[in-house]
N, C-alpha and C positions, 0 to 999 in steps of 0.2 A: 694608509698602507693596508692592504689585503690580509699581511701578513699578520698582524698587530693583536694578540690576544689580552685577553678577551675582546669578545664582539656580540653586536647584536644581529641576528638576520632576522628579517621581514620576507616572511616564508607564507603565500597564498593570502598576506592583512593577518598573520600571526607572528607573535615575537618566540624565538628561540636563541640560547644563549649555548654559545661554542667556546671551550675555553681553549679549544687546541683544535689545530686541523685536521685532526680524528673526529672531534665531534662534530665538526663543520662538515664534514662529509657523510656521517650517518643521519644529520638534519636534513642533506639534501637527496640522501638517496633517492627517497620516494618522490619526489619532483620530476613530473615527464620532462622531459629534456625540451618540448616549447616553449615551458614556463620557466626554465633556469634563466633567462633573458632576466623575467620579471624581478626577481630576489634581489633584496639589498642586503647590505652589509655594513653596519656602522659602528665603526670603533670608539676607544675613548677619547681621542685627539678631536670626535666629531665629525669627521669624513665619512660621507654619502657614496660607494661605492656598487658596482656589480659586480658580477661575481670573474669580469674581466681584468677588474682592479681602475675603472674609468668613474669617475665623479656621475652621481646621478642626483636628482632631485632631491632632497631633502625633505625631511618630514616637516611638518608643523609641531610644533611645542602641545598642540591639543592631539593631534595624531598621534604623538610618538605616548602622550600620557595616557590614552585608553587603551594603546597599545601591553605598556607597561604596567597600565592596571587588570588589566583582562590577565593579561599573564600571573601575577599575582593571584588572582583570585584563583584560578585552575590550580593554585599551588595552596591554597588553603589559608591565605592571608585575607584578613578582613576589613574596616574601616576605611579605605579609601576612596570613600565620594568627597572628599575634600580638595582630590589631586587631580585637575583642570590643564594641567599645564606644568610641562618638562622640558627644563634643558639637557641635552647629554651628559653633564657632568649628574645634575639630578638623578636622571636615571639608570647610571650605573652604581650609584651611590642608594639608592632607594633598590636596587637588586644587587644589592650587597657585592658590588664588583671592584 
């Protein structure tokens, strides 16, 4: 579900976290309008979406985890070369969601 707060969006191969459709909309402001096609959106149910609300490809468990640790570390967390690999439950639980 689209609607479904919290979420993760994969915005340009970066993670951004929305916890309301206010935030989800100042995440995508700066998105040229060719590239809003690209954006995913993945909630915690696990569902792969765009931002039409249609199923899209899924990440891999090692995509979505350097994903989530790159984001981490922009946020000033440290020790995670350990983490190789995320399930969505993982990773909303490991960004404290």
């Amino acid at each position: 579900m689209l609607n479904s707060y919290p979420q993760l969006l994969v915005i340009y191969n970066e993670l951004e976290i929305a916890h309301n459709q206010q935030e989800q909309q100042e995440h995508l402001h700066s998105v040229m309008q060719s590239e809003l096609s690209d954006v995913r959106v993945l909630n915690k149910q696990g569902d792969y979406l765009n931002l039409q609300g249609i199923a899209c490809p899924a990440l891999s468990g090692e995509q979505l985890a350097q994903l989530v640790t790159a984001y981490l570390l922009n946020e000033g967390q440290c020790c995670l070369g350990k983490i190789k690999t995320l399930s969505t439950t993982q990773a909303f639980d490991l960004l404290g969601l």
